[in-house]
C-alpha positions as CSV (number, residue, x, y, z in Angstrom):
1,X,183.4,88.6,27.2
2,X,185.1,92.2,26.9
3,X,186.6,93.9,29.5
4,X,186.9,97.4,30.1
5,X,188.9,97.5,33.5
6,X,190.8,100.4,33.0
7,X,188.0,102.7,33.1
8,X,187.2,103.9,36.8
9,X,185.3,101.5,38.8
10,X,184.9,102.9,42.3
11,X,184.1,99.4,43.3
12,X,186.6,97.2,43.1
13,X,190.2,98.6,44.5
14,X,193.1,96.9,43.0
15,X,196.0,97.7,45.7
16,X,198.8,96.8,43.4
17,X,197.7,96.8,39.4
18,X,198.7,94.0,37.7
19,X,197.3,93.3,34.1
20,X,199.6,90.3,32.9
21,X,198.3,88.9,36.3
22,X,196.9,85.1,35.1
23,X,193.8,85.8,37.9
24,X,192.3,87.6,40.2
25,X,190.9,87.3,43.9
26,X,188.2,89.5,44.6
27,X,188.0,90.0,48.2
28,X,185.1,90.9,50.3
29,X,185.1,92.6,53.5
30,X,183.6,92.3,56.8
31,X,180.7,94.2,58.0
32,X,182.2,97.5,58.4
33,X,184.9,97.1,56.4
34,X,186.7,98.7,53.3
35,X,188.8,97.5,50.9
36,X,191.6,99.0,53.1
37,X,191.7,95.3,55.1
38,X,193.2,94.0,52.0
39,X,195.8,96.7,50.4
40,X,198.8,94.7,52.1
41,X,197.5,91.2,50.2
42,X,199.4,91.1,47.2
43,X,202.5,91.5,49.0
44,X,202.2,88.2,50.3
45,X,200.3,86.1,47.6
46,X,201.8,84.6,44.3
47,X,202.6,87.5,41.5
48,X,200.5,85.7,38.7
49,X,197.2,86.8,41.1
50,X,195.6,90.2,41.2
51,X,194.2,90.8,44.2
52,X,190.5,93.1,43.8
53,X,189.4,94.3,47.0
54,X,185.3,95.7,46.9
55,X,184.4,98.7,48.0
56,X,181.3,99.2,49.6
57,X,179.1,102.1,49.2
58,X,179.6,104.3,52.5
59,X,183.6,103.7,52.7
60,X,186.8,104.5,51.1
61,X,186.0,105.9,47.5
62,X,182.5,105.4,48.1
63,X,181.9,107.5,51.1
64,X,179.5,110.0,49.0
65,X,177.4,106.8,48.3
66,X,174.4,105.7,50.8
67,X,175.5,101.8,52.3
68,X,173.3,99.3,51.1
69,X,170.6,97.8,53.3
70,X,169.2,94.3,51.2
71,X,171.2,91.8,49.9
72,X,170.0,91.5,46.9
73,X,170.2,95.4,45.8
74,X,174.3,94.7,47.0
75,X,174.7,91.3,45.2
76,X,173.1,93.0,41.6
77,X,175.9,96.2,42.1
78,X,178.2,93.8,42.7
79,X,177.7,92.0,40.0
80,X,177.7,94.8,37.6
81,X,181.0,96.2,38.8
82,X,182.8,93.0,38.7
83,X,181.8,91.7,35.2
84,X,184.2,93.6,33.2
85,X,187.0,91.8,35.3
86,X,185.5,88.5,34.5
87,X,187.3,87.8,31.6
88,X,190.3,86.0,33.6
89,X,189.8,82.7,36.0
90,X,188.8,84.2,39.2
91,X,188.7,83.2,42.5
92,X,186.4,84.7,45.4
93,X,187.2,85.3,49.2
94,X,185.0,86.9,51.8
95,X,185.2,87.1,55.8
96,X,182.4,87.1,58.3
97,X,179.5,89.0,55.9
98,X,180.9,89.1,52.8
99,X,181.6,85.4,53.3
100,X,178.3,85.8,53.0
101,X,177.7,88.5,50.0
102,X,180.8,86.4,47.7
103,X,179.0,83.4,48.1
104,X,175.4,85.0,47.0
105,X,177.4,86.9,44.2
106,X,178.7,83.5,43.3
107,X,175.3,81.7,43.1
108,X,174.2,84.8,41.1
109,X,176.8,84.7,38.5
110,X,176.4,80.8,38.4
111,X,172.2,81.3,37.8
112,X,172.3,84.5,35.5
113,X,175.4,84.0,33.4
114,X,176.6,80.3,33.9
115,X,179.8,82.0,34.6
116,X,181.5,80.1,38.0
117,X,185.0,81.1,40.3
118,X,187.3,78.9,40.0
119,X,187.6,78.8,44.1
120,X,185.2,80.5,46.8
121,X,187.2,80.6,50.0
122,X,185.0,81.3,53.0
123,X,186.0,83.0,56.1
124,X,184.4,83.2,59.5
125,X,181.3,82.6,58.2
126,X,178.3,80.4,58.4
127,X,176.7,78.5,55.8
128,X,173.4,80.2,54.7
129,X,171.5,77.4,55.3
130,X,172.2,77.5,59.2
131,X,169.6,80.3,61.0
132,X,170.9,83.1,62.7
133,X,169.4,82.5,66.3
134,X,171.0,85.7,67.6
135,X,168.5,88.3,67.7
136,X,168.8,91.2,65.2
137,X,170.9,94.5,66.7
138,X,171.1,96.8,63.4
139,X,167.9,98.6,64.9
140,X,168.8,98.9,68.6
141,X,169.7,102.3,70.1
142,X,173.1,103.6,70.1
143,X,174.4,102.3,73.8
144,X,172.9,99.4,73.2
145,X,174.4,98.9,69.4
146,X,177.9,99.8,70.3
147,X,178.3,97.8,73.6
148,X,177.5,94.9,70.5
149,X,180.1,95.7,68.6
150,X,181.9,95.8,71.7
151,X,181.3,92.2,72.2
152,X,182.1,91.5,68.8
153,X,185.3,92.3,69.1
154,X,185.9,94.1,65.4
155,X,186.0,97.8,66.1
156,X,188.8,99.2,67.8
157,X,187.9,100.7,71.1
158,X,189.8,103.7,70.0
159,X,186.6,104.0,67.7
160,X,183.8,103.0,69.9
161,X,185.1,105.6,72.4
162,X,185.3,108.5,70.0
163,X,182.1,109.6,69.5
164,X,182.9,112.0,66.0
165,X,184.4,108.4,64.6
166,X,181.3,106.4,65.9
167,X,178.9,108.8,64.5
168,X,180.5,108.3,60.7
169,X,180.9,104.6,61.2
170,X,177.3,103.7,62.9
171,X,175.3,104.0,59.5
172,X,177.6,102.3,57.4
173,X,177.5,99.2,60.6
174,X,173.8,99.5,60.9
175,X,173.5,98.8,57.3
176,X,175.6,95.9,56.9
177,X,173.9,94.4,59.9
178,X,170.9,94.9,58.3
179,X,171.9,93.1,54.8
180,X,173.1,90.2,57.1
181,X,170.0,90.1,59.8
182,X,167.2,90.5,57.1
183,X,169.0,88.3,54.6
184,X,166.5,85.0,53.6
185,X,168.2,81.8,52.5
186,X,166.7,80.2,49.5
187,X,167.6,76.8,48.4
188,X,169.7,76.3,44.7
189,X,171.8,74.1,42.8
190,X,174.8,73.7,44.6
191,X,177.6,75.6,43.3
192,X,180.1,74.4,40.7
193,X,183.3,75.5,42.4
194,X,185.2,74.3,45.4
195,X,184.9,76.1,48.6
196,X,187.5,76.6,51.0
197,X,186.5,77.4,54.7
198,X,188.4,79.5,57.1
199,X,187.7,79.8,60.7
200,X,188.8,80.6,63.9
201,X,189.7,78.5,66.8
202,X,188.3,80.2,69.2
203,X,185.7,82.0,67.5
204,X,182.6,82.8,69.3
205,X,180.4,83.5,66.8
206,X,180.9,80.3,64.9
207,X,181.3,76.6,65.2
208,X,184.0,73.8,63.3
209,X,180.6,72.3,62.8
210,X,178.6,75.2,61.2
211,X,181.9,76.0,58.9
212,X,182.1,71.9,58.1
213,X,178.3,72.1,57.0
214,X,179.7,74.6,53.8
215,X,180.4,71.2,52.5
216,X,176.6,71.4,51.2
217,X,177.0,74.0,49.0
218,X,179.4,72.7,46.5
219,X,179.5,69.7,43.9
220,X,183.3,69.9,44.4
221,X,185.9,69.7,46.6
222,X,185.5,71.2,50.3
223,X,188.3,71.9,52.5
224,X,188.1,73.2,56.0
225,X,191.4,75.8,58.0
226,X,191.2,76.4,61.3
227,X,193.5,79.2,62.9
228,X,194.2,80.4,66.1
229,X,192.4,83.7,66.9
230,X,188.6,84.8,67.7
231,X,186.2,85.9,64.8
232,X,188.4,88.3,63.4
233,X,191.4,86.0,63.2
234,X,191.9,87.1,59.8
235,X,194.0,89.8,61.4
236,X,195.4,88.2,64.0
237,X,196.4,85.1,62.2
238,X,196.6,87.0,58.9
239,X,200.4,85.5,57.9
240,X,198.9,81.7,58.4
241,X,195.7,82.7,56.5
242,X,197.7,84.5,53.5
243,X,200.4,81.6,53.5
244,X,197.3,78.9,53.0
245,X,195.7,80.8,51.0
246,X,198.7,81.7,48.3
247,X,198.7,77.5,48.2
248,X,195.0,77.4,46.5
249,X,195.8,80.1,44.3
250,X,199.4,79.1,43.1
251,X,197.6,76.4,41.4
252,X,195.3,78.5,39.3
């Protein structure tokens, strides 16, 4: 495969450049998120790793770009983005949605080009094969939307109290809802690599059990982390999760 990586790709953010690196972890964010979560990262895992955060459309140097509403529109950009960086064993990590989105690129990559990571670390996430019995909020009215995202406990207050801040951040949130809440499973070969699952202790928005059932979507091994911390643990546990996590990848 030939790799062009050094021309500008607005979608993947590499914090700290490395091209002798051995690999790379492409990490996704949460709904929400930028690629900003992840510019402290290869500070903390091993040197032979370069860390590839993805950008979103409607954040960081995508602001110009309209956020995605459909999975599979997201998964295909994705895709095309990443596949110059593909020429190097790589490893996917995603928390909460793009748990979700990594996995689906994975399943794509695995289906389209028989190309596989060699590790899909899940965070905060349910499997895809678990419903979502919480009723959809991407289309509720404003109040309504934001005393969610309240709840949910990802968005500074600082932000849901400043209504300028809200009013640039509610499209970008009501799209990645979307992608999640209209998002329709459908069975496939499980995939090829190992999955790793992170979650949070006391998470509300996820089980042990639903993270355990991840065990279904892999011919390989499975290995469940639990942390202490709420949904977005990954923060507030973030030195436990990146000390873990630079074990997996030291050995690739």
């Amino acid at each position: 495969m030939k790799t062009n990586t050094s021309s500008y790709n607005s979608w993947v953010i590499c914090p700290k450049p490395n091209p002798v690196a051995a690999s790379r972890l492409f990490c996704f964010p949460y709904a929400g998120g930028s690629s900003f979560i992840f510019r402290t990262w290869p500070n903390y895992l091993p040197a032979s790793v370069e860390v590839c955060a993805i950008e979103l459309p409607g954040r960081g140097r995508q602001i110009q770009l309209a956020p995605l509403q459909k999975m599979e529109p997201l998964v295909d950009a994705i895709t095309s983005a990443i596949y110059p960086y593909l020429d190097k064993p790589f490893a996917f990590l995603g928390h909460s949605m793009g748990g979700l989105v990594s996995f689906e690129v994975a399943r794509f990559l695995q289906k389209q080009y028989d190309i596989h990571p060699v590790h899909l670390f899940i965070s905060g996430r349910r499997p895809p094969h678990i419903p979502n019995l919480h009723p959809p909020i991407h289309n509720l009215p404003e109040p309504a939307f934001i005393e969610e995202l309240r709840h949910l406990n990802g968005t500074p207050s600082t932000v849901l109290e400043n209504s300028e801040l809200m009013q640039l951040f509610l499209p970008i949130l009501r799209a990645d809802f979307a992608v999640l809440e209209t998002y329709i499973y459908t069975p496939e070969l499980p995939l090829e690599c190992p999955i790793t699952v992170f979650g949070g202790l006391q998470d509300s928005e996820v089980s042990g059990d639903e993270l355990q059932a991840w065990r279904e979507q892999t011919k390989a091994d499975f290995n469940l982390h639990m942390f202490p911390g709420d949904h977005f643990f990954l923060h507030s546990a973030q030195s436990l999760v990146l000390e873990q996590l630079a074990k997996y990848l030291s050995g690739i």
